[in-house]
C-alpha positions as CSV (number, residue, x, y, z in Angstrom):
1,X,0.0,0.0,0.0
2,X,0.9,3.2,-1.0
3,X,0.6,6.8,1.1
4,X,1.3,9.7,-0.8
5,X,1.5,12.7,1.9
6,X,1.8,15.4,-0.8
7,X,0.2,16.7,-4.1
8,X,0.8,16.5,-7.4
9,X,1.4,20.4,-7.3
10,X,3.9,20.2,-5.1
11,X,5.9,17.8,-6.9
12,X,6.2,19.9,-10.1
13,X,6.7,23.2,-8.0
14,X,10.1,21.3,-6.8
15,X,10.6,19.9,-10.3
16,X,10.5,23.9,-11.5
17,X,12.5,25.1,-9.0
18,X,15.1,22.6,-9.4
19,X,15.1,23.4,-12.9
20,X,15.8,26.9,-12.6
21,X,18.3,26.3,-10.3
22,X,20.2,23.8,-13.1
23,X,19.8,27.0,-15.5
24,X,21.2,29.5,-12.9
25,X,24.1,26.9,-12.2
26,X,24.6,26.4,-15.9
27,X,24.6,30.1,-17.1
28,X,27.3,30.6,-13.8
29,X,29.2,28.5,-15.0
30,X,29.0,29.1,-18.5
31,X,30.2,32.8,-17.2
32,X,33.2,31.6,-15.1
33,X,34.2,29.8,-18.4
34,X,34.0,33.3,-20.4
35,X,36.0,34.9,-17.7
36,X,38.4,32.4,-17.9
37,X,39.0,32.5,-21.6
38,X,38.6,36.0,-22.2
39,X,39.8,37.9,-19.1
40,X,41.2,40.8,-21.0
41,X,38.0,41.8,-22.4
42,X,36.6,41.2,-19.1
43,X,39.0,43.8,-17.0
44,X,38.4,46.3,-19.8
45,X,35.0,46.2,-19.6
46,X,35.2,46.1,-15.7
47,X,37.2,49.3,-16.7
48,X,35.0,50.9,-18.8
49,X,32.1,50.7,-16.0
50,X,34.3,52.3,-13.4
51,X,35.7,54.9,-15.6
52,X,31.9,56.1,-16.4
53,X,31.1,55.8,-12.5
54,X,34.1,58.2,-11.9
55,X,32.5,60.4,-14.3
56,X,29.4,60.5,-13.3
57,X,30.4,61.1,-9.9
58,X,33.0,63.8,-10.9
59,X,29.9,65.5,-12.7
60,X,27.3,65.4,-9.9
61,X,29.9,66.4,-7.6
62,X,30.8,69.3,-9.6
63,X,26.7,70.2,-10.0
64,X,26.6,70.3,-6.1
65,X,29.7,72.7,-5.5
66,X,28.1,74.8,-8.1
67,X,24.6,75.1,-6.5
68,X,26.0,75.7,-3.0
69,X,28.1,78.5,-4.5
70,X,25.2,80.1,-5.9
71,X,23.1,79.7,-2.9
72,X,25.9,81.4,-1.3
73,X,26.3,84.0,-3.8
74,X,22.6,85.1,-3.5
75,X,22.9,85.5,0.5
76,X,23.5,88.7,1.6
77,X,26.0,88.7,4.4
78,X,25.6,92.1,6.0
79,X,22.0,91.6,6.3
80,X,21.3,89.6,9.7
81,X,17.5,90.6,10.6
82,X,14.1,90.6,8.8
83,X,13.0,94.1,8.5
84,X,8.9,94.3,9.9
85,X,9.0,91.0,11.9
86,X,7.7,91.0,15.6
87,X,8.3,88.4,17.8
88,X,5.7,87.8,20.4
89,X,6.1,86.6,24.0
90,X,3.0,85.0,26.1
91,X,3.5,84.9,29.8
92,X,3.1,80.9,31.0
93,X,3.6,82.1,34.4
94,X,0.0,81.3,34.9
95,X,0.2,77.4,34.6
């Protein structure tokens, strides 16, 4: 006599995962292979991706020195008050 404990589903849900798992371990290996053979074209293209990071970064860093110089440009030092503000006090004494 035979006792089956699980569904059918859950048989080919394992069958699919283990599946994609083959493909992921196939394509990872398929890669370590290419980096194997080819490692020049690998390290240049490593280089290539870091060298338009560095840009990028040198860019945005050179947009943010820009807008804090502006904002600095159009603050007027000498001025250090608002002209017509009043500041009111309440007395809290009371509580």
């Amino acid at each position: 006599m035979v006792f089956r404990f699980y569904s059918n589903t859950i048989s080919r849900a394992s069958r699919s995962f283990a599946a994609g798992i083959f493909i992921v371990g196939m394509v990872l290996v398929g890669f370590g292979f290419l980096i194997y053979l080819l490692p020049k074209f690998f390290a240049a293209l490593a280089a290539m991706v870091f060298c338009m990071v560095g840009i990028g970064c040198f860019f945005t860093a050179i947009k943010i020195f820009m807008a804090t110089r502006n904002q600095q440009s159009n603050m007027n030092p000498t001025q250090d008050y608002r002209e017509n503000v009043r500041i009111r006090i309440e007395d809290r004494s009371e509580f």
